[in-house]
MIBADREN-352847 format. One record per residue (C-alpha): x, y, z; residue in three letters. Coordinates in steps of 0.2 Angstrom, whole numbers, padded with zeros to 4 digits, m for minus. Example, Ala and Ser with C-alpha at 12.3 -4.5 7.8 and 13.67 -1.06 7.14 Angstrom:
% MIBADREN-352847
+-------+-------+-------+------+
!  east ! north !    up ! rest !
+-------+-------+-------+------+
!  0062 ! m0022 !  0039 !  ALA !
!  0068 ! m0005 !  0036 !  SER !
+-------+-------+-------+------+
% end
This chain:
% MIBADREN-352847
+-------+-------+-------+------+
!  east ! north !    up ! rest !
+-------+-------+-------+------+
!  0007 ! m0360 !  0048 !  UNK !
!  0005 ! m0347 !  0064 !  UNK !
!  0014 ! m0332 !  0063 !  UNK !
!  0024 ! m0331 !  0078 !  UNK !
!  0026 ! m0318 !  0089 !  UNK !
!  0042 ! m0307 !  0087 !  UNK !
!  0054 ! m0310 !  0100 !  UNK !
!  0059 ! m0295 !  0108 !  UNK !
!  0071 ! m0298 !  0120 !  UNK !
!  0080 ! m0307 !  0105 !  UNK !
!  0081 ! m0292 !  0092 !  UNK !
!  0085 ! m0279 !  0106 !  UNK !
!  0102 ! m0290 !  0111 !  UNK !
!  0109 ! m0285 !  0094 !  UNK !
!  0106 ! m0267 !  0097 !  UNK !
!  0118 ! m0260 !  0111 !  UNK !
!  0113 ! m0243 !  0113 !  UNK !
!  0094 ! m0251 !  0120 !  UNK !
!  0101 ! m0257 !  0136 !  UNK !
!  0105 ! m0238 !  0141 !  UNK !
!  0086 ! m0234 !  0149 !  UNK !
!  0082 ! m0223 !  0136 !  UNK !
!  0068 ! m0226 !  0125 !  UNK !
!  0069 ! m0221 !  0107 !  UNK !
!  0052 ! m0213 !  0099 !  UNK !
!  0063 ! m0201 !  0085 !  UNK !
!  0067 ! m0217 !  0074 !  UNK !
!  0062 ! m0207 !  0058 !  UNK !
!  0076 ! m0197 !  0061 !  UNK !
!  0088 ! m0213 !  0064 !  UNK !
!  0087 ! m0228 !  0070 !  UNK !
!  0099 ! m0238 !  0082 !  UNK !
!  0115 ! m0245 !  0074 !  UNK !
!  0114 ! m0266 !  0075 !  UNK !
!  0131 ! m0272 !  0083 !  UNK !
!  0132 ! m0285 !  0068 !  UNK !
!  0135 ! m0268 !  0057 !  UNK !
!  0147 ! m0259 !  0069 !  UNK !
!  0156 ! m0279 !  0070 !  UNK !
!  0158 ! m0276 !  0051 !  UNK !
!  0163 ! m0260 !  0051 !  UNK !
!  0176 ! m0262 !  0064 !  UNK !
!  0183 ! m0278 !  0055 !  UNK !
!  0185 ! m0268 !  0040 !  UNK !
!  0194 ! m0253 !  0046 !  UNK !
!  0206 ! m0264 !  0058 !  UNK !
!  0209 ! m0275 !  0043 !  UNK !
!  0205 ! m0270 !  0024 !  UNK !
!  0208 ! m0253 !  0025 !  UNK !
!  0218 ! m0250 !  0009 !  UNK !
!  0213 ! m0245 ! m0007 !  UNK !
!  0205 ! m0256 ! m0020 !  UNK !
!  0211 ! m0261 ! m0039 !  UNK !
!  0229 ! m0264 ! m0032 !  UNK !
!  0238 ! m0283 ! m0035 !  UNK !
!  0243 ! m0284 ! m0019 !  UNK !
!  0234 ! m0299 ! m0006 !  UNK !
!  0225 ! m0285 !  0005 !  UNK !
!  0218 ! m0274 ! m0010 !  UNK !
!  0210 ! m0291 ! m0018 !  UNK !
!  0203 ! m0296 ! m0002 !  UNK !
!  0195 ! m0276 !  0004 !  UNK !
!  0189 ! m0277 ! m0015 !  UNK !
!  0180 ! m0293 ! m0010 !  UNK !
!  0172 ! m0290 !  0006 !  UNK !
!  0165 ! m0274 ! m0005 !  UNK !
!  0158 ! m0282 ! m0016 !  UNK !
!  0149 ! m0296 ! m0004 !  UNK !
!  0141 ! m0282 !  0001 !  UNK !
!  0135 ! m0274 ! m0013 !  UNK !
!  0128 ! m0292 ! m0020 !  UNK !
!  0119 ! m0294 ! m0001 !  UNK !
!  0112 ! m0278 ! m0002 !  UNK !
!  0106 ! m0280 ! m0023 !  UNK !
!  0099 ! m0296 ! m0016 !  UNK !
!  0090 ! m0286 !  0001 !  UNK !
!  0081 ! m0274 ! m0013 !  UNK !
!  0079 ! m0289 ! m0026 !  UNK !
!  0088 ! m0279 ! m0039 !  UNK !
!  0093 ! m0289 ! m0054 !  UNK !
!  0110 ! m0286 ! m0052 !  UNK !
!  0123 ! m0278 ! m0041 !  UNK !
!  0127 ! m0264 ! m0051 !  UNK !
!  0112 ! m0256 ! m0051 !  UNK !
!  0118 ! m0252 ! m0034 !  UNK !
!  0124 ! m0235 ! m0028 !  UNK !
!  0130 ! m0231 ! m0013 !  UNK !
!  0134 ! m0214 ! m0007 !  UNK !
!  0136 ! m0202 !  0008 !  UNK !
!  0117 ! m0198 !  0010 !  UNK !
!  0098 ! m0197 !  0001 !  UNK !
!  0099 ! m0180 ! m0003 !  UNK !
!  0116 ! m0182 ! m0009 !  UNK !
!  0110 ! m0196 ! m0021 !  UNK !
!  0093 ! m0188 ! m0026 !  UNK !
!  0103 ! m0173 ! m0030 !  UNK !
!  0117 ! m0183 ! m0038 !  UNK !
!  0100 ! m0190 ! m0048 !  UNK !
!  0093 ! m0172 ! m0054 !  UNK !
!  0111 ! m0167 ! m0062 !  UNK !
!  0113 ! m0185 ! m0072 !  UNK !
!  0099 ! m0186 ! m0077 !  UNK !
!  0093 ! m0167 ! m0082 !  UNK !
!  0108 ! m0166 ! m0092 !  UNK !
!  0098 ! m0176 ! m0107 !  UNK !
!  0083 ! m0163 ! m0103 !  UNK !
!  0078 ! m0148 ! m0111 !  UNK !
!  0071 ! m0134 ! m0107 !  UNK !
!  0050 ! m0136 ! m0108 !  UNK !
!  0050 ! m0155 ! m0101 !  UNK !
!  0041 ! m0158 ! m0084 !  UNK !
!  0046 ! m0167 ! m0069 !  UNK !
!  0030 ! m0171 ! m0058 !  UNK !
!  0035 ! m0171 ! m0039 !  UNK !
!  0022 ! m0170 ! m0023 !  UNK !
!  0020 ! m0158 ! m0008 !  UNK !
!  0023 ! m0171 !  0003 !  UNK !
!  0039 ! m0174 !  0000 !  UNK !
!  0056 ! m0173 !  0013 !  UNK !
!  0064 ! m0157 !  0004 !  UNK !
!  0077 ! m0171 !  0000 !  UNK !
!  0069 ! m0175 ! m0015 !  UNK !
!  0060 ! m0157 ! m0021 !  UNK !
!  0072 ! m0147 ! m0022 !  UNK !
!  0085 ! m0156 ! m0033 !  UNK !
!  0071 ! m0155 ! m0046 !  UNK !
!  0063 ! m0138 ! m0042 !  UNK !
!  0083 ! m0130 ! m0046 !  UNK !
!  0082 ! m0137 ! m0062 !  UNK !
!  0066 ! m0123 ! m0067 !  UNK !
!  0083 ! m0113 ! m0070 !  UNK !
!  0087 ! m0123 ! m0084 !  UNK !
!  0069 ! m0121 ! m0090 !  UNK !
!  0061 ! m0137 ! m0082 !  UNK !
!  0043 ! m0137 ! m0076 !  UNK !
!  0041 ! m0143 ! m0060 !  UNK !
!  0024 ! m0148 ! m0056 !  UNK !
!  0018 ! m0152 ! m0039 !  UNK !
!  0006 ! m0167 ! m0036 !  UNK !
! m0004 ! m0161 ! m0020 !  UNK !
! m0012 ! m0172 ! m0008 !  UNK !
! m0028 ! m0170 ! m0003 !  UNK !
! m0032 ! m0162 !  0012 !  UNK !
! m0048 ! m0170 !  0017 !  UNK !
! m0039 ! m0188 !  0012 !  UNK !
! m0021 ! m0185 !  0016 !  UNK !
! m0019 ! m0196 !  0002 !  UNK !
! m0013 ! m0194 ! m0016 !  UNK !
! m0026 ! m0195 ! m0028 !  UNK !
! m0021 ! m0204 ! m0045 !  UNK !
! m0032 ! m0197 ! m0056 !  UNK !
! m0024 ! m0179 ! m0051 !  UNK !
! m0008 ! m0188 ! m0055 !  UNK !
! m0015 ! m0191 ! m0074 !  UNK !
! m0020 ! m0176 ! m0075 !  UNK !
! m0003 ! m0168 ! m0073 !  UNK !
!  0006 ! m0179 ! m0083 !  UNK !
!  0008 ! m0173 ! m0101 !  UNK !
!  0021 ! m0179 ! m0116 !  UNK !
!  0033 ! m0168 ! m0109 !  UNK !
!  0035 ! m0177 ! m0093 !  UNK !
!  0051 ! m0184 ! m0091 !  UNK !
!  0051 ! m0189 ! m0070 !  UNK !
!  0038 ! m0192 ! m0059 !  UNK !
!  0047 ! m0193 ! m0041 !  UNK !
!  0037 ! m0197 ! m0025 !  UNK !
!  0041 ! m0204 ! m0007 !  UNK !
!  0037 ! m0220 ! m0005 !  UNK !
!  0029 ! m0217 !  0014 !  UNK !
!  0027 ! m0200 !  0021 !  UNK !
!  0038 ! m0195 !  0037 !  UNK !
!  0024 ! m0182 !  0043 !  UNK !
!  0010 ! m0193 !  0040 !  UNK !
!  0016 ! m0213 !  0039 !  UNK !
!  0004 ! m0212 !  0025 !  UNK !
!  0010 ! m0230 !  0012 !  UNK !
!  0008 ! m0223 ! m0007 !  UNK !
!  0004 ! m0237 ! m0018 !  UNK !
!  0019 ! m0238 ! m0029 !  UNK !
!  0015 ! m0250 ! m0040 !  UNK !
!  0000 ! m0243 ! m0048 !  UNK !
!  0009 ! m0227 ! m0048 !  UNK !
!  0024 ! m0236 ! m0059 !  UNK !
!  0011 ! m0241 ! m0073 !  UNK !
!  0002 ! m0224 ! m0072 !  UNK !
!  0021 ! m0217 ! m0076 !  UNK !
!  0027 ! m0228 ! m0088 !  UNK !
!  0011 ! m0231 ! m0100 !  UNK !
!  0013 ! m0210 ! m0100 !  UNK !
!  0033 ! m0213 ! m0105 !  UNK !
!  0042 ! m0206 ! m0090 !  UNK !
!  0053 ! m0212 ! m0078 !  UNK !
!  0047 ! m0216 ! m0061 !  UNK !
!  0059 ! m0214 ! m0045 !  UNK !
!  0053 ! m0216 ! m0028 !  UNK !
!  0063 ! m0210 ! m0010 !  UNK !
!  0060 ! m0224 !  0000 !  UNK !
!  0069 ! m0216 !  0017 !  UNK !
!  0052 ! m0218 !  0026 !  UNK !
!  0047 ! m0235 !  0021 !  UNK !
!  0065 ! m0244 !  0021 !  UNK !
!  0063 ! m0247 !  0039 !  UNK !
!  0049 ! m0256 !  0040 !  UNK !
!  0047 ! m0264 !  0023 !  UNK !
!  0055 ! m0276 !  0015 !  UNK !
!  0059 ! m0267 ! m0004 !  UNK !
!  0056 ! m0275 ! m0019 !  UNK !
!  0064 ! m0264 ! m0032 !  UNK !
!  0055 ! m0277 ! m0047 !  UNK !
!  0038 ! m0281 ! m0041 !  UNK !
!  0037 ! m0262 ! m0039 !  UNK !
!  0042 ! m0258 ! m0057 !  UNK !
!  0053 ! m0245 ! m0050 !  UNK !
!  0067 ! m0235 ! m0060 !  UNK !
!  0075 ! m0229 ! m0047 !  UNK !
!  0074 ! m0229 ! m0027 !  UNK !
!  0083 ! m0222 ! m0013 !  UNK !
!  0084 ! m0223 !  0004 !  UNK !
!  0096 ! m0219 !  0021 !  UNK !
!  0106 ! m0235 !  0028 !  UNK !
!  0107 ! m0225 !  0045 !  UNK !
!  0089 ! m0226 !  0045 !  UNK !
!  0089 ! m0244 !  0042 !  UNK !
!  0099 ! m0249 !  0057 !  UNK !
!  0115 ! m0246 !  0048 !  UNK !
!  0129 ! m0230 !  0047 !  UNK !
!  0127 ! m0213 !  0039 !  UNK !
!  0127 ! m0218 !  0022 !  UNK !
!  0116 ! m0221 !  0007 !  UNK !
!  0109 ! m0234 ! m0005 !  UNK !
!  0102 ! m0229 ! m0021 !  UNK !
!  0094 ! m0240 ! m0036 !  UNK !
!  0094 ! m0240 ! m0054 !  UNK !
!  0088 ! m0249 ! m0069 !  UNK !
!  0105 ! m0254 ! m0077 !  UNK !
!  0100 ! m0250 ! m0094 !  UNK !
!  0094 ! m0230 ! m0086 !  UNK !
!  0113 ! m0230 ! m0076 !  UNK !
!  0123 ! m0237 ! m0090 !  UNK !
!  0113 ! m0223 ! m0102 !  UNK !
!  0114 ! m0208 ! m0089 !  UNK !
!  0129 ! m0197 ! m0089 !  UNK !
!  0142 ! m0197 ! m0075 !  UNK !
!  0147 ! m0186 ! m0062 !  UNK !
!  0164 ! m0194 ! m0059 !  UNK !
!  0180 ! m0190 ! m0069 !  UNK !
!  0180 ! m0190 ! m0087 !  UNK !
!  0189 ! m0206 ! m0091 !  UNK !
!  0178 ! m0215 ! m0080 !  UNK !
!  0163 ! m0224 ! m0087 !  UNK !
!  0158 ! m0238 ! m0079 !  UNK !
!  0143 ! m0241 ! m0069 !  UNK !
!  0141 ! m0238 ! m0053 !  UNK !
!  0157 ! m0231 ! m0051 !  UNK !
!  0155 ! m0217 ! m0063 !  UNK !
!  0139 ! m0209 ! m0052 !  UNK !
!  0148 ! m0213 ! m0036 !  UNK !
!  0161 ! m0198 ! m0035 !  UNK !
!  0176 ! m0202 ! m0025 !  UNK !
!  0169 ! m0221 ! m0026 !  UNK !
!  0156 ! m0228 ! m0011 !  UNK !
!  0161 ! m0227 !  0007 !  UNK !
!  0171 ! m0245 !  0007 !  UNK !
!  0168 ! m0248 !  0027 !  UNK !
!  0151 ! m0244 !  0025 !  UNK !
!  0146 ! m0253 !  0012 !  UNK !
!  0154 ! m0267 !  0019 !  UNK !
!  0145 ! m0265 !  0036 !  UNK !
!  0129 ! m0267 !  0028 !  UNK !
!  0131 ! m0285 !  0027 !  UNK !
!  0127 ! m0284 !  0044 !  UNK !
!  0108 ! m0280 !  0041 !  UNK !
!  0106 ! m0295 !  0031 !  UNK !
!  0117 ! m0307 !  0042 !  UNK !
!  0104 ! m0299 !  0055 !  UNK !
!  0086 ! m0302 !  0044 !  UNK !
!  0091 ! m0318 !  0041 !  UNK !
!  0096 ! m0323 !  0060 !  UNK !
!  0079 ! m0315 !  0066 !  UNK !
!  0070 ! m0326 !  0052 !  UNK !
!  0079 ! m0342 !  0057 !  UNK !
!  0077 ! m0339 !  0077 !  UNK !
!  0058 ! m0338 !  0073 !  UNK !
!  0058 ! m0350 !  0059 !  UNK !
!  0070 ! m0362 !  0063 !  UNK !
!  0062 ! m0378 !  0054 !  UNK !
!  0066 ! m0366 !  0036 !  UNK !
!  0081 ! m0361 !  0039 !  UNK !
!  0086 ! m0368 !  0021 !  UNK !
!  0076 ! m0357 !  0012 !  UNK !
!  0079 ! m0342 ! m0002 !  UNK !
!  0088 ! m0326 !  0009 !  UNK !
!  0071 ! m0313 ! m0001 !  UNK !
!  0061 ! m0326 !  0007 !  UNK !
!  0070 ! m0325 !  0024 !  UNK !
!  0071 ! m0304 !  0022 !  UNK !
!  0049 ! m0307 !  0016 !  UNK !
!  0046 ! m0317 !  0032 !  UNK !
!  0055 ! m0306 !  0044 !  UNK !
!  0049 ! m0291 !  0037 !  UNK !
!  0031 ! m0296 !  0042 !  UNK !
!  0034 ! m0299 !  0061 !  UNK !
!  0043 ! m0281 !  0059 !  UNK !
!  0026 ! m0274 !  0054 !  UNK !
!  0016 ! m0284 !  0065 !  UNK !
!  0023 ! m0277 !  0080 !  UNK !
!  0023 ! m0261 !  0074 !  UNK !
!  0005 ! m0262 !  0070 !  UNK !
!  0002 ! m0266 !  0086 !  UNK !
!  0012 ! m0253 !  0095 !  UNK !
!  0005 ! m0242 !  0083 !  UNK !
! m0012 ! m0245 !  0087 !  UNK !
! m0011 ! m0243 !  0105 !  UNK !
! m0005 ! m0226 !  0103 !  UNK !
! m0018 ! m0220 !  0088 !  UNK !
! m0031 ! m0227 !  0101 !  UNK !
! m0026 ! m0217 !  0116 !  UNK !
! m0024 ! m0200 !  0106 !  UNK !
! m0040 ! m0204 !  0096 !  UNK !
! m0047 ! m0205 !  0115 !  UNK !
! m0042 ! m0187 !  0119 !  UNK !
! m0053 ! m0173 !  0113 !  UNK !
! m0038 ! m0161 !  0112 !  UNK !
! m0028 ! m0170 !  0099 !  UNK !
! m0028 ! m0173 !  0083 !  UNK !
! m0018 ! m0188 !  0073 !  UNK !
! m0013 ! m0183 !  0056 !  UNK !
! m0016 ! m0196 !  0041 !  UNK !
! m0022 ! m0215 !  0043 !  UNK !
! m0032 ! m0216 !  0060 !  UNK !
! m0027 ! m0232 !  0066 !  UNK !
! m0007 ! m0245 !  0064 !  UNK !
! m0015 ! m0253 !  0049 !  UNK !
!  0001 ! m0259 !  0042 !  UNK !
! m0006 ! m0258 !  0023 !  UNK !
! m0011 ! m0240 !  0025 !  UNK !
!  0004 ! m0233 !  0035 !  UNK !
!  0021 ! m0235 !  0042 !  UNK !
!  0023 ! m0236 !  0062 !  UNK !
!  0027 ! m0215 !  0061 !  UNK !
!  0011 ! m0206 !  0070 !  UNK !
!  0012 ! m0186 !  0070 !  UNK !
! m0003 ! m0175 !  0080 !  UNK !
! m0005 ! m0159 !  0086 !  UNK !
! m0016 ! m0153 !  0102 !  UNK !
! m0027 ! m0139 !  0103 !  UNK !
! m0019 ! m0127 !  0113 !  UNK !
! m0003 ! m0131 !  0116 !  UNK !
!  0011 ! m0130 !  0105 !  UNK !
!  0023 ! m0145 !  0100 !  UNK !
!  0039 ! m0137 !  0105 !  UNK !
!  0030 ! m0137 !  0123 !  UNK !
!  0024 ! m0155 !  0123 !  UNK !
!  0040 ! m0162 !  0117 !  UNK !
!  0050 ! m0153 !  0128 !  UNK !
!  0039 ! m0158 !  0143 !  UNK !
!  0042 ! m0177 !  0136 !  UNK !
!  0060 ! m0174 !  0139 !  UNK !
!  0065 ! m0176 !  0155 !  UNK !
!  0057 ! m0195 !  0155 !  UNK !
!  0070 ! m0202 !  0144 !  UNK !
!  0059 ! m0202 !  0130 !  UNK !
!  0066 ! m0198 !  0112 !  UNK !
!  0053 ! m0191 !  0104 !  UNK !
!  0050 ! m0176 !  0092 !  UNK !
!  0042 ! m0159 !  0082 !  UNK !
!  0045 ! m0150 !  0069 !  UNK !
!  0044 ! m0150 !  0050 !  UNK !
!  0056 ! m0163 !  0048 !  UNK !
!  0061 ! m0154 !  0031 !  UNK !
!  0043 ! m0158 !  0025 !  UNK !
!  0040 ! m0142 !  0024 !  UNK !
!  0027 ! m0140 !  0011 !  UNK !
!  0015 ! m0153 !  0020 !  UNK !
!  0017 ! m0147 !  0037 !  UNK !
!  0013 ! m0128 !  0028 !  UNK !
! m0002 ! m0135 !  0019 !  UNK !
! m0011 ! m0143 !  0035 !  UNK !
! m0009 ! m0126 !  0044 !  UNK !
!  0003 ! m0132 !  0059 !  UNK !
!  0016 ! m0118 !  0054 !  UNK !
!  0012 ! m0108 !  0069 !  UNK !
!  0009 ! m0123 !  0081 !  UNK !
!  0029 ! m0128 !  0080 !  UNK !
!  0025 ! m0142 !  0066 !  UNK !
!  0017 ! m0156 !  0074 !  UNK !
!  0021 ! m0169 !  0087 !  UNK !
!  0031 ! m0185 !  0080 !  UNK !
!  0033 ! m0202 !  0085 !  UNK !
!  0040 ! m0214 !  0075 !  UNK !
!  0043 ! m0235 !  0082 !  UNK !
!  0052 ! m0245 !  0075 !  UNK !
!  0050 ! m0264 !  0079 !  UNK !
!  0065 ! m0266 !  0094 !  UNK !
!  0048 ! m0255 !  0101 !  UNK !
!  0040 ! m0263 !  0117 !  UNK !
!  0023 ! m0262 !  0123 !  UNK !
!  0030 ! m0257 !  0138 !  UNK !
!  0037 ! m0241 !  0131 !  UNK !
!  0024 ! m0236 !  0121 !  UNK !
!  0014 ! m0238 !  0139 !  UNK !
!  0028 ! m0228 !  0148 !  UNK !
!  0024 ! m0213 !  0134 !  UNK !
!  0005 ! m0213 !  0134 !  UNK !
!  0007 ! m0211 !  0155 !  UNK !
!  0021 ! m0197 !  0153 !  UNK !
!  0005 ! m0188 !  0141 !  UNK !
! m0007 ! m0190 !  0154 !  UNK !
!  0005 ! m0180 !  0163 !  UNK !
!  0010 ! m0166 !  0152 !  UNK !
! m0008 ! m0165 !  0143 !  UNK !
+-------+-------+-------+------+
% end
């Protein structure tokens, strides 16, 4: 069967804040909130909003909705079960919520193997443990490749590493680490493996199994959701790692979930997958009986197929100018990278660029996007960081057009 194209004017109706003229480029930052999410949210709030556990009608039904969103979102990562979902106010907060359980079995000597590409989200909630004695280890990529090199992966890896933690996609480079090999790498060597899928989520649909992964993190308001957090664990690792909550409290999730999940967020979440499945069955309308993973599979792929596209037209036109330079994969080729495109130009700075973008109505962005190590070891300290843009796929064309014209202008 032909893929069909993905309908644009379809999955930009369920976005609001797209019909104000402005055109988001920053979407690594944050994407835009689907109205299906803000529908759920709101129905919560004006509806549910009591506290869980009680006998009373309302609390049964609040508890409910929660929990049909916690199985949705289980099902959206293809977790095994519902519990080995954690929700929580951020990424950093659950990557550091991460560091505390599980170090507390540690001892001093044993090794966690992070890289310097990481979102400072998850480096420094393993390099504060060298105060308890943990070796922290850095797993550099290579500067010719801008890739991570496995071999220099085994080489790091000793009998005292308990973690190896790495970010599933770069949000300097859009660079797609190959998870899977990495998983049987860390567990033939006895450690745990735990990726930060922040930069991926978006444009990839997860699969927490076929990955091998033990545990896996990423932002909801990144993946067209509110300001809140999912993380995954391998039941067995969450029922064997120590809390954080109150003392009496024991089971899992709830005892690595202090002050519980955000209830009207959780719940809103729902809206994502009510949204995955629409798009599927707009463009797949003949299968609209099939599994939801296959429905999230399916629409996932027009996601990146636009995105490749989009991506490709801009990595063709700053190829094209001798005064840039595009960091990482040299082309949208959605097995290699994610639809986030960083450069920096030879003279200019990015602040100056970026702030020349502005007036247009363009979102776009600089900086080191808290990665700092990476943006330190390419040498673009002194040029601002460098030059982002990051599509997602309610992306046009048209826009992508609009923003190579403003360049011309402000080259």
């Amino acid at each position: 069967m032909t893929q069909p194209t993905l309908d644009l004017d379809f999955v930009r109706s369920y976005f609001p804040a797209l019909q104000n003229g402005f055109v988001f480029m920053d979407n690594a930052g944050g994407s835009q909130t689907l109205k299906p999410v803000v529908d759920k949210l709101s129905e919560y709030l004006l509806n549910y909003d009591v506290q869980h556990g009680a006998s009373y009608e309302i609390s049964q039904k609040a508890g409910e909705r929660v929990d049909y969103a916690q199985a949705e979102l289980a099902k959206l990562v293809n977790a095994a079960d519902p519990k080995e979902i954690v929700m929580g106010p951020s990424s950093t907060m659950m990557l550091r919520i991460l560091s505390l359980t599980l170090s507390k079995a540690w001892q001093p000597g044993d090794e966690v193997i992070t890289t310097n590409s990481e979102h400072e989200a998850n480096s420094s909630p393993w390099t504060d443990l060298e105060d308890k004695g943990i070796v922290v280890k850095f797993w550099e990529v290579n500067l010719e490749t801008l890739e991570l090199d496995i071999d220099d992966l085994k080489a790091l890896i000793t009998d005292k590493t308990k973690l190896v933690t790495i970010t599933h996609a770069s949000n300097v480079l859009g660079t797609i680490n190959p998870v899977a090999e990495i998983s049987k790498v860390v567990h033939e060597a006895g450690a745990l493996f735990s990726v930060d899928g922040v930069a991926l989520a978006p444009h990839r649909l997860v699969d927490v199994q076929a990955w091998d992964v033990d545990f896996y993190v990423f932002s909801c308001y990144k993946v067209y959701g509110p300001h809140c957090a999912l993380m995954y664990g391998k039941l067995h690792l969450l029922e064997e790692m120590a809390g954080i909550n109150h003392y009496f409290i024991d089971q899992v999730p709830y005892k690595i979930q202090p002050g519980n999940r955000n209830f009207e967020m959780t719940y809103s979440m729902s809206g994502l997958t009510d949204y995955l499945q629409e798009v599927h069955d707009h463009h797949y309308p003949e299968n609209a009986d099939i599994y939801d993973q296959q429905k999230y599979a399916k629409t996932f792929d027009l996601f990146a197929e636009h995105e490749e596209k989009l991506s490709n037209r801009l990595i063709e036109y700053l190829n094209g100018r001798d005064d840039i330079t595009v960091i990482g994969v040299p082309n949208g080729d959605r097995n290699k990278r994610v639809a986030t495109i960083a450069f920096h130009h030879d003279t200019m700075s990015s602040p100056d660029i970026v702030e020349k973008v502005d007036p247009y109505k363009i979102g776009i962005r600089y900086g080191d996007f808290y990665a700092k190590k990476i943006v330190e070891a390419l040498g673009l300290v002194e040029k601002g960081g460098p030059v982002r843009v990051s599509f997602v796929h309610y992306n046009t064309m048209e826009e992508v057009e609009a923003l190579i014209s403003v360049f011309e202008n402000v080259l």
